[in-house]
C-alpha positions, 0 to 999 in steps of 0.5 A, spaced: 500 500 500 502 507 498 504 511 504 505 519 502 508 524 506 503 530 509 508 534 503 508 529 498 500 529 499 499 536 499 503 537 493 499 532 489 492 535 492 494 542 489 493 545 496 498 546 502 501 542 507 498 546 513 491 544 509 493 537 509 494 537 516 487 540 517 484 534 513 488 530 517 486 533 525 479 534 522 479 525 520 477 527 512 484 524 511 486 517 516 495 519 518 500 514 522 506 515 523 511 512 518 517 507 520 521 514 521 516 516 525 514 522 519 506 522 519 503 519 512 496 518 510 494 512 506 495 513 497 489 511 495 485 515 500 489 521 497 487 519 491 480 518 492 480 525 495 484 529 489 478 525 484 473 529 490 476 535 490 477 535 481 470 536 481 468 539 474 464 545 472 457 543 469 458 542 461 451 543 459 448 540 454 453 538 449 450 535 442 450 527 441 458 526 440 462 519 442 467 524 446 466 522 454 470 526 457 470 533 457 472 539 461 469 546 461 475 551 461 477 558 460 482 561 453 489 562 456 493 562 450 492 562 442 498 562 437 495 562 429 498 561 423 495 561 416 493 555 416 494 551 423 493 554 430 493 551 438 489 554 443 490 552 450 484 552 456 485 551 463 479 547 465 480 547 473 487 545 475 488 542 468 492 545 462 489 542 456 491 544 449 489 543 442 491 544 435 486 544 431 485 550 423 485 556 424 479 556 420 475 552 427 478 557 432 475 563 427 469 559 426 468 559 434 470 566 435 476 563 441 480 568 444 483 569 450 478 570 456 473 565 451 469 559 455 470 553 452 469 546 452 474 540 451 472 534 449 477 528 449 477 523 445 484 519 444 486 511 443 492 512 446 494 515 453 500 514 455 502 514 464 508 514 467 511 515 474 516 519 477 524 516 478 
């Protein structure tokens, strides 16, 4: 079973150690002390709580589509060519870029500032873990 450090928890929940420790003191997180004696909490609970806490902002009605994950985000950025462009949104926590036309980002008015929607749909995800 994965154990985490208070820090290393914190870190992965996007908030502070001192909050870690509230959660901890408040029984929404269950900590022991380590073999060190360093407090840790149990990595699938960390894990529940990160899905808990990275609820996403409703989407609203969305036209029938095979898509299933979607993120609604603000424009953060946008760089276009003649042809091609890439729009990056920040859905919450999550950085999410796309290239798509020019012609698309037009046709859809997107400039920073803009609210919109990624729909994810990919064959391959690729995982890794840290060394």
């Amino acid at each position: 079973m994965t154990q985490l450090r208070i820090a290393d928890a914190a870190e992965l929940l996007g908030v502070s150690d001192d909050t870690v420790r509230r959660m901890v003191e408040s029984k929404r997180l269950a900590a022991h002390p380590d073999d060190s004696g360093r407090l840790v909490v149990a990595g699938a609970q960390v894990a529940a709580l990160a899905q808990e806490l990275a609820r996403p902002a409703h989407v609203g009605p969305v036209a029938d589509e095979s898509a299933r994950n979607r993120m609604r985000g603000l424009v953060t950025a946008v760089t276009k060519d003649k042809v091609m462009a890439q729009v990056e949104l920040q859905c919450g926590p999550f950085r999410v870029v796309s290239l798509m036309s020019r012609e698309a980002v037009d046709d859809l008015g997107l400039e920073v500032g803009s609210v919109a929607v990624a729909s994810i749909k990919s064959t391959n995800v690729v995982i890794g873990v840290p060394q």
